[in-house]
N, CA, C and O atoms as CSV, one atom per row, in Angstrom:
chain,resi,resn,atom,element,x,y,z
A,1,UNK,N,N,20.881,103.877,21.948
A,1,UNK,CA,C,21.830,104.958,22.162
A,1,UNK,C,C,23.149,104.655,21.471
A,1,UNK,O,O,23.893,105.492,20.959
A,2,UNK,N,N,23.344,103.276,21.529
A,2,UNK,CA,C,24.792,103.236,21.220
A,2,UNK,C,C,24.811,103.033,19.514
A,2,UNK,O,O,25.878,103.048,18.901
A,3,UNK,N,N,23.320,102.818,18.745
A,3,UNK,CA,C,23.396,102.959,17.491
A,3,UNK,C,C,23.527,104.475,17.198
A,3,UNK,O,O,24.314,104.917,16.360
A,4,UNK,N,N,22.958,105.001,17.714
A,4,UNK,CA,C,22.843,106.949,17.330
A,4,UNK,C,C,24.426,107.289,17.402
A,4,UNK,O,O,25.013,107.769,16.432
A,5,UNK,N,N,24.977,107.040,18.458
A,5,UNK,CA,C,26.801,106.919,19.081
A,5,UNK,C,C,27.146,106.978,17.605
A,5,UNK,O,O,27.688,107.922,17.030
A,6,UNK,N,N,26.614,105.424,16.895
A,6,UNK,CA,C,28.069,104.700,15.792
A,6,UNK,C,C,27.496,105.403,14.939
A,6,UNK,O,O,28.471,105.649,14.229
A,7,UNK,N,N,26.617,105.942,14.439
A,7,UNK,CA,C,26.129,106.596,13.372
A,7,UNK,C,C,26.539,107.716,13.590
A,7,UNK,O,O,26.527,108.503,12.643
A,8,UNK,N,N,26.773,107.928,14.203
A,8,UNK,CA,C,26.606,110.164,14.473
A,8,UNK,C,C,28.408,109.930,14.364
A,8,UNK,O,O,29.104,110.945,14.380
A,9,UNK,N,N,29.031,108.648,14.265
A,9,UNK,CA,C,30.737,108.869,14.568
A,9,UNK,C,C,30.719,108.748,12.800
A,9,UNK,O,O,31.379,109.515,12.098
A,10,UNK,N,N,29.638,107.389,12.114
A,10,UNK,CA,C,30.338,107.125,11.013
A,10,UNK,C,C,29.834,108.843,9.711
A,10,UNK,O,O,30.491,109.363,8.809
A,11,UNK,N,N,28.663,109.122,10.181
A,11,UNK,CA,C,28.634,110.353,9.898
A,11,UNK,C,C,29.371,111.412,9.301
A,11,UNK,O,O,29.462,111.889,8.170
A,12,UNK,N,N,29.863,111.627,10.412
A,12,UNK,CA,C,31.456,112.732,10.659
A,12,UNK,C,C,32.756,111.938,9.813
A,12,UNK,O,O,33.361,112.555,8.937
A,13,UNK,N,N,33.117,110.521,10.165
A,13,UNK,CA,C,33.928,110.010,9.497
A,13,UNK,C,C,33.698,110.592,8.176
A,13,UNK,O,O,34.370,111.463,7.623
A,14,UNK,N,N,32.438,109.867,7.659
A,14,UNK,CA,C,32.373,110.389,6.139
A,14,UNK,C,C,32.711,111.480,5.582
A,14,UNK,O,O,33.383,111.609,4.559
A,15,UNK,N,N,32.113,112.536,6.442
A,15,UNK,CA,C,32.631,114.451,5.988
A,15,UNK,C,C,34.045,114.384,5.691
A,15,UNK,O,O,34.575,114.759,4.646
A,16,UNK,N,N,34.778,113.721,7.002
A,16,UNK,CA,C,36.098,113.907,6.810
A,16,UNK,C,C,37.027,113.753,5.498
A,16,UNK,O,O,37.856,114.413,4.871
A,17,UNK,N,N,36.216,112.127,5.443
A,17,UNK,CA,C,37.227,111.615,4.216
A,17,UNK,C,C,36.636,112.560,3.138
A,17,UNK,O,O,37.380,112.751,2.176
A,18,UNK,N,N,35.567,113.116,3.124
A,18,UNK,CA,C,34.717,113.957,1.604
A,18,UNK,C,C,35.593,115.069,1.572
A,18,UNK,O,O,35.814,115.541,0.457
A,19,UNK,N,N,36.266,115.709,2.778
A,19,UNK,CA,C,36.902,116.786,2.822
A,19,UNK,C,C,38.480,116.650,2.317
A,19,UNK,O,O,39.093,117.367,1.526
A,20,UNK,N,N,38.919,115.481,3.050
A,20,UNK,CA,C,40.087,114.827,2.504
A,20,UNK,C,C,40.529,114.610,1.109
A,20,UNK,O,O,41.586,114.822,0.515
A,21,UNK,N,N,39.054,113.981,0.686
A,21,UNK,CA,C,39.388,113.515,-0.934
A,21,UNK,C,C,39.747,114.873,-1.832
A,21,UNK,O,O,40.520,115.062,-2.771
A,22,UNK,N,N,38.790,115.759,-1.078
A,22,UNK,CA,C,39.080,117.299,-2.494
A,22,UNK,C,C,39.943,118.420,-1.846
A,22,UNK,O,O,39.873,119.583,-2.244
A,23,UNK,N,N,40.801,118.006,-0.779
A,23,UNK,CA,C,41.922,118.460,0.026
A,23,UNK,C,C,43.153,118.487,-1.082
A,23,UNK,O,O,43.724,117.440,-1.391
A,24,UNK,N,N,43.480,119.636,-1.599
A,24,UNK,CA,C,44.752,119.539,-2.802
A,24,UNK,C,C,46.076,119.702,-2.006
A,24,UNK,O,O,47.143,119.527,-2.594
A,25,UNK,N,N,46.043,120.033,-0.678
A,25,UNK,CA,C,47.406,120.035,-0.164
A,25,UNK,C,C,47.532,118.873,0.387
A,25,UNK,O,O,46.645,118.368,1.074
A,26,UNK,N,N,48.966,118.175,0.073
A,26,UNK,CA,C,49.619,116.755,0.463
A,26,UNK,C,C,49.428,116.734,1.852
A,26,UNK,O,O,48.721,115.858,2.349
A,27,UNK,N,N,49.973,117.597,2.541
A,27,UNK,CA,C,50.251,117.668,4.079
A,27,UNK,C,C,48.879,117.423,4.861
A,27,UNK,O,O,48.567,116.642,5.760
A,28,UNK,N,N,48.315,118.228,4.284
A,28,UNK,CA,C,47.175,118.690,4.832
A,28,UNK,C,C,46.138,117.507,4.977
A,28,UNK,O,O,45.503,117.208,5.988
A,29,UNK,N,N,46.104,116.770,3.462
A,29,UNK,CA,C,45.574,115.323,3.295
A,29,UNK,C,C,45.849,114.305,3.902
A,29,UNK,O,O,45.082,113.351,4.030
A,30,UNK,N,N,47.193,114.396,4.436
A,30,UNK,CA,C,47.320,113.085,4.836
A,30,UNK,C,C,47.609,113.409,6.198
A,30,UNK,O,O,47.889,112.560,7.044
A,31,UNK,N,N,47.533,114.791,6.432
A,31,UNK,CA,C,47.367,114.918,8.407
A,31,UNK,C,C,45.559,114.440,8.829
A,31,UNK,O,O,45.084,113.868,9.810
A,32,UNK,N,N,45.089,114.862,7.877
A,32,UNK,CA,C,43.256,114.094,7.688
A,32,UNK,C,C,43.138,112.984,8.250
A,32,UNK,O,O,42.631,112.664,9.324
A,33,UNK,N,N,43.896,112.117,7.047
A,33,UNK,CA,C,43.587,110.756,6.804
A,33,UNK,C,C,44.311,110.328,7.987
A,33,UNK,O,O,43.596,109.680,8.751
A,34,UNK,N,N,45.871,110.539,8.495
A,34,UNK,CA,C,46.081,110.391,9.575
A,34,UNK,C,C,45.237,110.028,11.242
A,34,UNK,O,O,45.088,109.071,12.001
A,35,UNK,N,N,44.884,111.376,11.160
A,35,UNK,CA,C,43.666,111.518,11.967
A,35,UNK,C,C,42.221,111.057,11.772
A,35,UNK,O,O,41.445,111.476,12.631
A,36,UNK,N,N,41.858,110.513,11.103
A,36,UNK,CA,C,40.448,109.530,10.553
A,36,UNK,C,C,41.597,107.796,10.978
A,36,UNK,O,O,41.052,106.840,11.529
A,37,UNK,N,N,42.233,107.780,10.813
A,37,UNK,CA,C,42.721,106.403,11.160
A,37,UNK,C,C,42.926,106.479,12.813
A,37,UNK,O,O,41.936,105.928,13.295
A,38,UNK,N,N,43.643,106.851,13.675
A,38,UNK,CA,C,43.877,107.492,14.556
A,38,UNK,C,C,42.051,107.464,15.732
A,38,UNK,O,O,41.896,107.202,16.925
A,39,UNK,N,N,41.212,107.792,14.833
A,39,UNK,CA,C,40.114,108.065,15.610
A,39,UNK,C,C,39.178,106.616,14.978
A,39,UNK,O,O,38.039,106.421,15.403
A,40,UNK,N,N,39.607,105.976,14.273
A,40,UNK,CA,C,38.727,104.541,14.143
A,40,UNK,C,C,39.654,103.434,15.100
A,40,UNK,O,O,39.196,102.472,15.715
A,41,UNK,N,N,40.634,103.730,15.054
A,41,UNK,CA,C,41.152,102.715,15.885
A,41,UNK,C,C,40.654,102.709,17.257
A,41,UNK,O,O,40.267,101.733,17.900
A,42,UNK,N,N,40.720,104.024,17.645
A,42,UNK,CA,C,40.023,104.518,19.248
A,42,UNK,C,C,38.757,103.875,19.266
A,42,UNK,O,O,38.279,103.309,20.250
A,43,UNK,N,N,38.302,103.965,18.304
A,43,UNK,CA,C,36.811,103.535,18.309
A,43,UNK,C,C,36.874,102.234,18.148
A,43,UNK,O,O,36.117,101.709,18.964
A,44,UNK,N,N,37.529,101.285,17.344
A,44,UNK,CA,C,37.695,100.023,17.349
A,44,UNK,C,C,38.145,99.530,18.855
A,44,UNK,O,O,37.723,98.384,19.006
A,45,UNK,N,N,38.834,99.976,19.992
A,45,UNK,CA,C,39.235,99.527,20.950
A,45,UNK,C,C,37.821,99.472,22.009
A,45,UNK,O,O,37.467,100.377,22.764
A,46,UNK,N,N,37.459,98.751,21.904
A,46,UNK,CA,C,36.264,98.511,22.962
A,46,UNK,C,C,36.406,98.163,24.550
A,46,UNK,O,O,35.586,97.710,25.349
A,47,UNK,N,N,37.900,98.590,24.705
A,47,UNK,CA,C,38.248,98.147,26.534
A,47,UNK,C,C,36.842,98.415,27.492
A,47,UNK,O,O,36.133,97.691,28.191
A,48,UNK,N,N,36.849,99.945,27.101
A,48,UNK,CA,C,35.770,100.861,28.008
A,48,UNK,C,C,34.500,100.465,28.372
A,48,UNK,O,O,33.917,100.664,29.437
A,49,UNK,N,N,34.030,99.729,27.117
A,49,UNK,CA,C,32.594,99.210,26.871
A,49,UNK,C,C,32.665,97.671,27.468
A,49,UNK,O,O,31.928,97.183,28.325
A,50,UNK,N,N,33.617,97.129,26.862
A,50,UNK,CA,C,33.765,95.727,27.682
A,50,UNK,C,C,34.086,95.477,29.173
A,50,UNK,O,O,33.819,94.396,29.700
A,51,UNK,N,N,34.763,96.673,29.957
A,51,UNK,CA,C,34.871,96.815,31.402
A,51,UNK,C,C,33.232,96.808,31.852
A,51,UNK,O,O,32.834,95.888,32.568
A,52,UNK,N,N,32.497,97.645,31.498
A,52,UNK,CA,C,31.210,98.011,31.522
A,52,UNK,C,C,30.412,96.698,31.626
A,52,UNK,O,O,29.621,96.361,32.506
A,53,UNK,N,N,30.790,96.064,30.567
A,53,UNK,CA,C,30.128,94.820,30.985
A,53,UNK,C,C,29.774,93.662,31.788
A,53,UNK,O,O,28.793,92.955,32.018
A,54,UNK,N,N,31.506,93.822,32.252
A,54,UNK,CA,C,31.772,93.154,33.261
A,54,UNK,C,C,31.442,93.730,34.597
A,54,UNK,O,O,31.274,93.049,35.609
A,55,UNK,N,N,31.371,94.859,34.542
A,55,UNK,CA,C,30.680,95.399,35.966
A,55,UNK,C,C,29.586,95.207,36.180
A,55,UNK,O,O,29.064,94.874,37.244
A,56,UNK,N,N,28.995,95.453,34.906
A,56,UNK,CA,C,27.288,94.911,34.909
A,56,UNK,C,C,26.488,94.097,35.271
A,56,UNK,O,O,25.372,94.139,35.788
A,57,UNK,N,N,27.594,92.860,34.749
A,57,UNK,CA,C,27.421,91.663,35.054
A,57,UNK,C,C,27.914,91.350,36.410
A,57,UNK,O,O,27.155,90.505,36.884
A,58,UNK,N,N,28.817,91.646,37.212
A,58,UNK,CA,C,29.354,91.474,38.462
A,58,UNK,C,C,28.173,91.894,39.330
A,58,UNK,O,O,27.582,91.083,40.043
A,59,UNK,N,N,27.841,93.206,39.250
A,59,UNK,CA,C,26.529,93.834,40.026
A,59,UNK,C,C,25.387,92.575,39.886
A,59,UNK,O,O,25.016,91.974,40.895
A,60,UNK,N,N,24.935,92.281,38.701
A,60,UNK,CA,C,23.916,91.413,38.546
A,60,UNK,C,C,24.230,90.273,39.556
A,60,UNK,O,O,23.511,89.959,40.505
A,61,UNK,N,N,25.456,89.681,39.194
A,61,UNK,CA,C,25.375,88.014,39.962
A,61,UNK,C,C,26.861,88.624,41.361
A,61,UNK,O,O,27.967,88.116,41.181
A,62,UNK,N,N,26.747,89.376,42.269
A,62,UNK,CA,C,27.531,89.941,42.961
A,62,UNK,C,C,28.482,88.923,43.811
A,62,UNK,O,O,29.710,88.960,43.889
A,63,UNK,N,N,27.402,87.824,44.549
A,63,UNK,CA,C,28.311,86.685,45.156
A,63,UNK,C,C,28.819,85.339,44.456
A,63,UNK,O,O,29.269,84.309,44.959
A,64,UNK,N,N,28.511,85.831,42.631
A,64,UNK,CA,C,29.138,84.574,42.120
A,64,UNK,C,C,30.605,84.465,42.009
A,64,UNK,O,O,31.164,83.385,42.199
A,65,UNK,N,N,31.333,85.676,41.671
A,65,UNK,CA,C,32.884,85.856,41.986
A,65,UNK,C,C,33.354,84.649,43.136
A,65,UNK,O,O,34.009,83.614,43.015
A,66,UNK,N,N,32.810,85.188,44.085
A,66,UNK,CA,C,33.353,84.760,45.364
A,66,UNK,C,C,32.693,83.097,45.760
A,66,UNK,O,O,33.263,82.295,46.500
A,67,UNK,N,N,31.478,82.886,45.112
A,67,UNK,CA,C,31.145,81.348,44.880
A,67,UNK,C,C,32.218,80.869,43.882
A,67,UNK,O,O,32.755,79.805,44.189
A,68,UNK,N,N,32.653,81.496,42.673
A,68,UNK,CA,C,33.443,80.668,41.942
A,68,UNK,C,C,34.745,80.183,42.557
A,68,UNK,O,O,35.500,79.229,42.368
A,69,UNK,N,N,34.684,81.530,43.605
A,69,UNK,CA,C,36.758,81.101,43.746
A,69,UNK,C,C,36.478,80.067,44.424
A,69,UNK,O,O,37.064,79.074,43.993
A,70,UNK,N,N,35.486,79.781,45.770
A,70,UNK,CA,C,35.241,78.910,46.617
A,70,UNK,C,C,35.205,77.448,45.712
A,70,UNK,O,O,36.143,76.668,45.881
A,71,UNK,N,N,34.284,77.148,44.903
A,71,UNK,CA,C,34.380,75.962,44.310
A,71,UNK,C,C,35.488,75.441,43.756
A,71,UNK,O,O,35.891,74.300,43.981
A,72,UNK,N,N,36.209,76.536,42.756
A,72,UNK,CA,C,37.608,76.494,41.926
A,72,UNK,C,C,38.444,77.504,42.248
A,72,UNK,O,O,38.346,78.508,41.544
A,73,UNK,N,N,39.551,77.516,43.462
A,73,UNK,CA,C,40.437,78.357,43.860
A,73,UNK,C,C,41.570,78.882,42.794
A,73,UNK,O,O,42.236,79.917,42.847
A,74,UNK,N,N,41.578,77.708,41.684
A,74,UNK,CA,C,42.766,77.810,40.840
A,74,UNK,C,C,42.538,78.340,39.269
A,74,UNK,O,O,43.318,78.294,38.318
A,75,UNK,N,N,41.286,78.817,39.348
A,75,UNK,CA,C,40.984,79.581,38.177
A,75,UNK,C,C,41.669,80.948,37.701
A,75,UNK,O,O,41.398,81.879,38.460
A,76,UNK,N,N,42.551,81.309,36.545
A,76,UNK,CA,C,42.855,82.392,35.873
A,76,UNK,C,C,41.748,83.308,36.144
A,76,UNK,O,O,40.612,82.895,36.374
A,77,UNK,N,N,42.204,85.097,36.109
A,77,UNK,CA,C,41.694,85.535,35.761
A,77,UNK,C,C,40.534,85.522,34.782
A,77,UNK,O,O,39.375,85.852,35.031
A,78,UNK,N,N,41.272,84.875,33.058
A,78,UNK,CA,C,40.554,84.816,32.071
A,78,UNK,C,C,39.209,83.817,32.327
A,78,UNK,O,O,38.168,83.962,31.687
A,79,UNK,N,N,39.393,82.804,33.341
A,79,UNK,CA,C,38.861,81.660,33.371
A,79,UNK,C,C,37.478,82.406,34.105
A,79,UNK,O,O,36.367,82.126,33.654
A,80,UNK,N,N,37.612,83.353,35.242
A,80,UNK,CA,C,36.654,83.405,35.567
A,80,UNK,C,C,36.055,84.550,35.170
A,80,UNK,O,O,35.064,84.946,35.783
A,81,UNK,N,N,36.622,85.334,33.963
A,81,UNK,CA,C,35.422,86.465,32.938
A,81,UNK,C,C,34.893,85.110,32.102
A,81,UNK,O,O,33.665,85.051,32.032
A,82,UNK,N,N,35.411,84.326,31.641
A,82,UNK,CA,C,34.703,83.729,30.863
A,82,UNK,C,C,33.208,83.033,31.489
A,82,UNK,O,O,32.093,83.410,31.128
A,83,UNK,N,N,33.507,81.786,32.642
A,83,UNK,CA,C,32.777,81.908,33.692
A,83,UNK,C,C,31.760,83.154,33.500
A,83,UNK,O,O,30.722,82.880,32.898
A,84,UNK,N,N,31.925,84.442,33.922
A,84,UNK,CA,C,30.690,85.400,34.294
A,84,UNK,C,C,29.842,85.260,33.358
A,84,UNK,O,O,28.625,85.152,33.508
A,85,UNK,N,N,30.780,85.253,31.772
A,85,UNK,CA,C,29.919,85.682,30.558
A,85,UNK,C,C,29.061,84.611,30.129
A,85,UNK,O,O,28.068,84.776,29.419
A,86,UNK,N,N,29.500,83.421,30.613
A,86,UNK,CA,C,28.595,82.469,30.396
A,86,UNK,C,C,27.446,82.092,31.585
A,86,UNK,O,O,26.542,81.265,31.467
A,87,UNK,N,N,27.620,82.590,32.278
A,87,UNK,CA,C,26.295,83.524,33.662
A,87,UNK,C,C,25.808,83.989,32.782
A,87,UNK,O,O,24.942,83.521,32.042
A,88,UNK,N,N,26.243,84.831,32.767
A,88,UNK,CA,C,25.054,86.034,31.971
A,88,UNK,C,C,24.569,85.500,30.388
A,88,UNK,O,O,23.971,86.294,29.661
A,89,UNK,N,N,24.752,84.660,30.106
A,89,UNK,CA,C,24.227,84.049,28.728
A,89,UNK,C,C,24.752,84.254,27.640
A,89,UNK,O,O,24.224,83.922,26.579
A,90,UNK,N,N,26.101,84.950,27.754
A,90,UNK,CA,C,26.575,84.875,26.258
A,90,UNK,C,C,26.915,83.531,25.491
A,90,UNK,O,O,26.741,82.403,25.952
A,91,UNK,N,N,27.489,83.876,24.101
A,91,UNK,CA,C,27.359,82.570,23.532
A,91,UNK,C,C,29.041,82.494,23.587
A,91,UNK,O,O,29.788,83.086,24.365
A,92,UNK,N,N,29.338,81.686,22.642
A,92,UNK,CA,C,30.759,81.421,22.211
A,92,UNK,C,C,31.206,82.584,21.619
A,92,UNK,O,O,32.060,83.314,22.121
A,93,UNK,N,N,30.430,82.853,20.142
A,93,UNK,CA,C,30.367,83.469,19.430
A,93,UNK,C,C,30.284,85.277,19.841
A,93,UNK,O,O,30.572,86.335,19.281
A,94,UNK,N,N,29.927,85.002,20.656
A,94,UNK,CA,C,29.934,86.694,21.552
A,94,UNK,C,C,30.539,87.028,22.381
A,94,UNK,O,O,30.805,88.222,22.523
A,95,UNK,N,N,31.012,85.990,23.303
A,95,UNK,CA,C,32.219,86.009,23.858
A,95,UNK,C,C,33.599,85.843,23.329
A,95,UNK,O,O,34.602,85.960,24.033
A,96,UNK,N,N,33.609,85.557,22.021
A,96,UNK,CA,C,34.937,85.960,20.941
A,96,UNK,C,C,35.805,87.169,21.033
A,96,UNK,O,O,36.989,87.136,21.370
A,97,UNK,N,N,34.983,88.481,20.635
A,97,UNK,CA,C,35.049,89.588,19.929
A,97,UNK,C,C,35.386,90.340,22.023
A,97,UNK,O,O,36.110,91.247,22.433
A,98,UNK,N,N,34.608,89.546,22.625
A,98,UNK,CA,C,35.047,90.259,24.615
A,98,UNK,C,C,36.154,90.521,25.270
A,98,UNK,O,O,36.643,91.438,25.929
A,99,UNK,N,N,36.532,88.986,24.744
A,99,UNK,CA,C,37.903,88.394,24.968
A,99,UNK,C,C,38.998,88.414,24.292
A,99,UNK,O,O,40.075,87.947,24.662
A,100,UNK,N,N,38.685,89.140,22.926
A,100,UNK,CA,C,39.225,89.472,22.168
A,100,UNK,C,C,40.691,88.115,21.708
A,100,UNK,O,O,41.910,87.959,21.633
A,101,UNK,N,N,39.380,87.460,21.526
A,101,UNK,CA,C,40.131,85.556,20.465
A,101,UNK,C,C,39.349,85.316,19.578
A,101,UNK,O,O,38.381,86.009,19.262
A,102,UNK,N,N,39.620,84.537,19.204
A,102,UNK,CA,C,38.601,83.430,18.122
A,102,UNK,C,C,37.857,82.691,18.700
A,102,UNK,O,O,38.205,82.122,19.734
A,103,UNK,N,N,36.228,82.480,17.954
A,103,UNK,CA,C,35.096,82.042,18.422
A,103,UNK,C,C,35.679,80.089,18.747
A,103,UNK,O,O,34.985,79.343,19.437
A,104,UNK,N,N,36.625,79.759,18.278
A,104,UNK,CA,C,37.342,78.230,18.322
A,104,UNK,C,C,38.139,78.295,19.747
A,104,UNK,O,O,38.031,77.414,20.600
A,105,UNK,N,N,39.258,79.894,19.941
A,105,UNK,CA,C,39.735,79.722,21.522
A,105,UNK,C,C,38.837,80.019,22.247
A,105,UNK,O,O,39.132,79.887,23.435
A,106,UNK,N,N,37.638,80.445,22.015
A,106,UNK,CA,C,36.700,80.367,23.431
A,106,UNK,C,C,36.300,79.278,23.459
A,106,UNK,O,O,35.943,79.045,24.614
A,107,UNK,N,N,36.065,77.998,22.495
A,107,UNK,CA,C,35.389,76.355,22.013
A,107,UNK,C,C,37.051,76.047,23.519
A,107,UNK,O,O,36.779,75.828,24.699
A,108,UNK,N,N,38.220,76.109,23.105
A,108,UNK,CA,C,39.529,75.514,23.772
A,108,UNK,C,C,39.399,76.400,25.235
A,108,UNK,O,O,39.856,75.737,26.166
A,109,UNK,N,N,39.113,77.143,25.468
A,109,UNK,CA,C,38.919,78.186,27.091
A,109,UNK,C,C,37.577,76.886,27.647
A,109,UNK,O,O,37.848,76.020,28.479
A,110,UNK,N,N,36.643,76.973,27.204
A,110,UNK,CA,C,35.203,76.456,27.747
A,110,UNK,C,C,36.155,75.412,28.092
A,110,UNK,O,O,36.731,75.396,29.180
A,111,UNK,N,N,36.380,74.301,26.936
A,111,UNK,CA,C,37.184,72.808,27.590
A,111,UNK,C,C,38.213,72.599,28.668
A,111,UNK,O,O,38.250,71.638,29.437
A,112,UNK,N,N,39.204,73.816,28.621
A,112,UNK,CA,C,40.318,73.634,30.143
A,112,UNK,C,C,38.981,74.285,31.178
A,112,UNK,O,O,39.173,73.869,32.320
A,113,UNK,N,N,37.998,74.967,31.124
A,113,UNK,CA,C,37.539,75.958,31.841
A,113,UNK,C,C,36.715,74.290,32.778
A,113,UNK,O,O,36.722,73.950,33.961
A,114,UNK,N,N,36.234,73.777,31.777
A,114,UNK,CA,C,35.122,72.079,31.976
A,114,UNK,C,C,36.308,71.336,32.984
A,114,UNK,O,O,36.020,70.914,34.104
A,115,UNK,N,N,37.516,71.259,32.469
A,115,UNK,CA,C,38.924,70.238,33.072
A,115,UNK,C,C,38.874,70.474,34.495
A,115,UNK,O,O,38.609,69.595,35.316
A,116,UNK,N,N,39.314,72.511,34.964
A,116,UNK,CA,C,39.416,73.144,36.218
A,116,UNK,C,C,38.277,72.711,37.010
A,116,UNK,O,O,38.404,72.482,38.212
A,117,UNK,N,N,37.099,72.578,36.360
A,117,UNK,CA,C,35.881,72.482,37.216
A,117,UNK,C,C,35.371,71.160,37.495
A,117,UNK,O,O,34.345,70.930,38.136
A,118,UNK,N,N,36.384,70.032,36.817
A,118,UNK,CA,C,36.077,68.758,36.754
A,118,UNK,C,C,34.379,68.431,36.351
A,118,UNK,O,O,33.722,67.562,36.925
A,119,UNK,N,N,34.053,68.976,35.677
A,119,UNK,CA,C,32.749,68.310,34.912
A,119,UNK,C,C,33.113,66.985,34.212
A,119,UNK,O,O,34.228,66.706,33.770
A,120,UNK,N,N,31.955,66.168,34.173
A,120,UNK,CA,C,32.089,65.307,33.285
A,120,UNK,C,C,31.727,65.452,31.797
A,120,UNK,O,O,31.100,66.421,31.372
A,121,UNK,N,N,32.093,64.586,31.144
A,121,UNK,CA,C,31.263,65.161,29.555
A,121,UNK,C,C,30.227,64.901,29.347
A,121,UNK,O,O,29.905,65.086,28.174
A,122,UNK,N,N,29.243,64.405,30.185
A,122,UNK,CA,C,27.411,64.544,29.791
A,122,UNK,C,C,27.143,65.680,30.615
A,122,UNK,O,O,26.047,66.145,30.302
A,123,UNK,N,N,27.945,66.623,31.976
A,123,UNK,CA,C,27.386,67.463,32.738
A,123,UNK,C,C,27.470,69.110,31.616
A,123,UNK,O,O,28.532,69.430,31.082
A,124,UNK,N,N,26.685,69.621,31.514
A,124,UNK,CA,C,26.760,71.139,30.759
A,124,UNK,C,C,27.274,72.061,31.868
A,124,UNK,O,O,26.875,72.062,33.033
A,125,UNK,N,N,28.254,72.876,31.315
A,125,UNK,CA,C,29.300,73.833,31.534
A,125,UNK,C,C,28.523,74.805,32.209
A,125,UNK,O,O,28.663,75.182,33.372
A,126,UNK,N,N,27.453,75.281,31.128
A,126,UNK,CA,C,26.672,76.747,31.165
A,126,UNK,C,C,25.888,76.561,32.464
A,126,UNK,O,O,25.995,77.350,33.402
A,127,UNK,N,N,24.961,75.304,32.485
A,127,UNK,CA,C,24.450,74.725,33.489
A,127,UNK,C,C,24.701,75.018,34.937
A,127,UNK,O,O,24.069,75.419,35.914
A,128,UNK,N,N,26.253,74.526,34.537
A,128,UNK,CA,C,26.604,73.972,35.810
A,128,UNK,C,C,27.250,75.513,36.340
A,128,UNK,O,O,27.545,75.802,37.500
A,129,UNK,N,N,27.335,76.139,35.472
A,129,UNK,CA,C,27.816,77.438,36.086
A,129,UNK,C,C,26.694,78.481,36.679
A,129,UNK,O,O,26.817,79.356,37.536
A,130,UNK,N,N,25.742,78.135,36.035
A,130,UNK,CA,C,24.453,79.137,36.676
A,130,UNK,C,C,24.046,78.412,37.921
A,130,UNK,O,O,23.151,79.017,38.510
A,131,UNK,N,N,24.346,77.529,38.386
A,131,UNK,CA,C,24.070,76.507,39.584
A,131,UNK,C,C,24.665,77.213,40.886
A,131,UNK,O,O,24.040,77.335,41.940
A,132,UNK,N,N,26.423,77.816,40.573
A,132,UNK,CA,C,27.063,78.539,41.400
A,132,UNK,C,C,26.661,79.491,42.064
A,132,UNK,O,O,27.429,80.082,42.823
C-alpha cells in the first residue's frame, strides 16, 4: 500500500513539474514549483508514520514500557524508543532515518543506552533487551 501511496504521489509530482516546465508565466511557475517543494517536504516529514510505529510496537510488547522503567528508572525518553526499536528488531541502520540521526549516533545512543543498563561488554544489548 504504501508503495502504490509513493508512486501515485511521485506520479502527480511529475505532471506538475511537466506542467511547470512549459508554464510561460513567471508567477505562475514559480507558485508551481513553490508548491511541488512545499508538498515533498510534507512528504519527506515522516512524524505520522513513525508515531505509527511506535504504537505498533507498544501494542505488540504492551508491558515492556513499564518493565523498562522498572529495571532502568533513569532512562530518557529517547533511550527508551530506542530500547522498543531494538524489541522489535530493528537494526542500527533503520533506526537512523526513526530517530532521525546518523546510523554512528544510534552506534553512541546503543553505548550510553549499554552504560544506563549496566551491561557488561560480553552481555548483548538486543539480547538483553528482549529478556525485559
Amino acid at each position: 500500500m504504501n508503495i502504490a501511496e509513493q508512486r501515485q504521489f511521485l506520479e502527480s509530482t511529475l505532471l506538475l513539474l511537466e506542467e511547470s516546465l512549459h508554464e510561460t508565466e513567471i508567477h505562475k511557475k514559480n507558485a508551481q514549483l513553490h508548491e511541488l517543494i512545499k508538498n515533498i517536504k510534507r512528504k519527506m516529514s515522516f512524524s505520522d508514520e513513525i508515531e505509527q510505529i511506535y504504537q505498533q510496537a507498544e501494542q505488540v510488547n504492551d508491558e515492556f514500557p513499564s518493565r523498562l522503567s522498572t529495571v532502568s528508572p533513569n532512562l530518557s525518553a529517547q533511550e527508551k524508543k530506542l530500547a522498543l526499536l531494538l524489541r522489535v528488531g530493528f537494526s542500527s541502520k533503520e533506526i537512523a532515518p526513526l530517530l532521525n540521526i546518523s546510523p554512528k549516533s544510534v552506534e553512541i545512543a546503543r553505548y550510553r543506552l549499554r552504560k544506563k543498563l549496566d551491561l557488561k561488554k560480553e552481555e548483548n544489548l538486543t539480547q538483553f533487551i528482549k529478556t525485559i
